[in-house]
C-alpha positions in Angstrom: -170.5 82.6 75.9 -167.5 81.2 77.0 -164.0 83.5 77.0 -161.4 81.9 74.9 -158.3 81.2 77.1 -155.0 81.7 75.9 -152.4 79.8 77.7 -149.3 80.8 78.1 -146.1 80.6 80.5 -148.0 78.5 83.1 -150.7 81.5 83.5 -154.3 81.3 82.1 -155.5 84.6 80.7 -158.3 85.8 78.4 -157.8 86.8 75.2 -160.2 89.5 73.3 -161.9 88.6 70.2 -160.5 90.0 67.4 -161.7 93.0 66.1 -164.5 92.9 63.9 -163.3 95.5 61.6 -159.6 97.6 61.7 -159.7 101.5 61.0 -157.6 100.4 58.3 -159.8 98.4 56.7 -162.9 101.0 56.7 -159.9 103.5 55.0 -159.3 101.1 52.2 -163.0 100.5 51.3 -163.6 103.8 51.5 -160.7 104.6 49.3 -161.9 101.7 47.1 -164.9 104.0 46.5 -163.4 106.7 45.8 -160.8 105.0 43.3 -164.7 104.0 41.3 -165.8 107.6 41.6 -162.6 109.2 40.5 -163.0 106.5 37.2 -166.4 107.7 36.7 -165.0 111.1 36.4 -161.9 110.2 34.3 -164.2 108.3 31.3 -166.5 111.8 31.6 -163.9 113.9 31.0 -162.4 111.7 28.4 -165.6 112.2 26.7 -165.7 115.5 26.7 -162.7 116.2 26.1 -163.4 113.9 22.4 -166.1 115.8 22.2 -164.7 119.7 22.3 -162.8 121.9 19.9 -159.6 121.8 21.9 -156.3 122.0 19.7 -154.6 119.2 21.6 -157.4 116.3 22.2 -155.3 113.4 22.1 -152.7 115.3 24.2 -155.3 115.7 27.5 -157.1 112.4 26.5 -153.7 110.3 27.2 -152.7 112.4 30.3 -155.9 111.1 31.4 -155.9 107.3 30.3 -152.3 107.2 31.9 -153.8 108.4 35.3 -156.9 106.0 34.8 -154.5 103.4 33.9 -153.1 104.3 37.4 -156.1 104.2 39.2 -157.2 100.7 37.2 -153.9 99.1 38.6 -154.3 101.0 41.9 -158.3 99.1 42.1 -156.4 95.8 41.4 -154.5 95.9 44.4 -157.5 96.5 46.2 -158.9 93.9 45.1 -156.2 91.6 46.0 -156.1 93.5 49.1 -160.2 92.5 50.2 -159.4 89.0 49.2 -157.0 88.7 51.5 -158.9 90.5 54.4 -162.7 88.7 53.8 -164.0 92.4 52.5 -166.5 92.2 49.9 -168.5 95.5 48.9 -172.2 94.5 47.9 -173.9 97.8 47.4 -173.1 101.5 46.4 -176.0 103.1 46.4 -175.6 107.5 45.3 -178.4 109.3 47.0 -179.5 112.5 47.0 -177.0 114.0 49.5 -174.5 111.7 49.7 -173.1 108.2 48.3 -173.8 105.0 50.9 -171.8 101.7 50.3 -172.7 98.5 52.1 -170.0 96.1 52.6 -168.9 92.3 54.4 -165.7 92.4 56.4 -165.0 88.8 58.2 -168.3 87.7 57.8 -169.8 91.0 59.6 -172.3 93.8 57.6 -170.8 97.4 57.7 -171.7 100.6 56.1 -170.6 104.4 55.6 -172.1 107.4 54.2 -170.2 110.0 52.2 -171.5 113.9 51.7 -171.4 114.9 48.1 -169.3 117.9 49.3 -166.8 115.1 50.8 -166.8 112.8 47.3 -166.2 115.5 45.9 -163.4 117.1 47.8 -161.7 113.4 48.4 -161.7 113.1 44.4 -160.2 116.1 43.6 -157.3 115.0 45.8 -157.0 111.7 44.7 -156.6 113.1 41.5 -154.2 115.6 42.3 -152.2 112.7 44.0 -152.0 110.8 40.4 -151.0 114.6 39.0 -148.2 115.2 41.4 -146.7 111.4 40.8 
């Protein structure tokens, strides 16, 4: 393959590809993930908080829509985010010690593997991000 030459100041030099996928890239699909897990964990707890004999039910339920409704504007962005960057998430697959999520970034196939003990460390402080906003 041919280097692509970048011109410039009347001296030829090579310029490097560009990188198939930034750090910060792999740190927002990761965090993408862990925005749908954190949801997953917010509509269980809804339930059962609907579900107990608490005395203040609707109280905890909208503390927690609020923060979902934080989360859901939070995944927007995202969204917007991958559009913008050619990401595309195609697979998350939970597996008996860990969640794996398969994703495009420019055209090229990544992965990443997350420890249950990670997920669930990473959700609580998520979480306790929303809290402390």
């Amino acid at each position: 393959m041919a280097a692509n030459r970048v011109e410039g100041h009347g001296a030829a030099r090579t310029a490097s590809p560009p990188p198939i996928q930034t750090e910060d890239e792999l740190e927002l699909v990761k965090h993408f993930v862990l925005l749908g897990i954190v949801m997953r964990i917010l509509d269980h707890d809804i339930r059962v908080i609907a579900a107990s004999g608490m005395k203040l039910p609707r109280f905890y339920e909208s503390l927690l829509r609020g923060i979902q409704d934080r989360v859901l504007l939070d995944l927007a962005d995202l969204r917007r985010q991958f559009r913008g960057k050619g990401i595309k998430i195609y697979e998350e697959k939970q597996e008996p010690d860990g969640l794996r999520a398969q994703y495009v970034c420019r055209g090229y196939h990544h992965q990443f593997f997350m420890l249950w003990g990670f997920v669930k460390a990473e959700s609580e402080r998520v979480l306790k991000q929303y809290l402390s906003r």
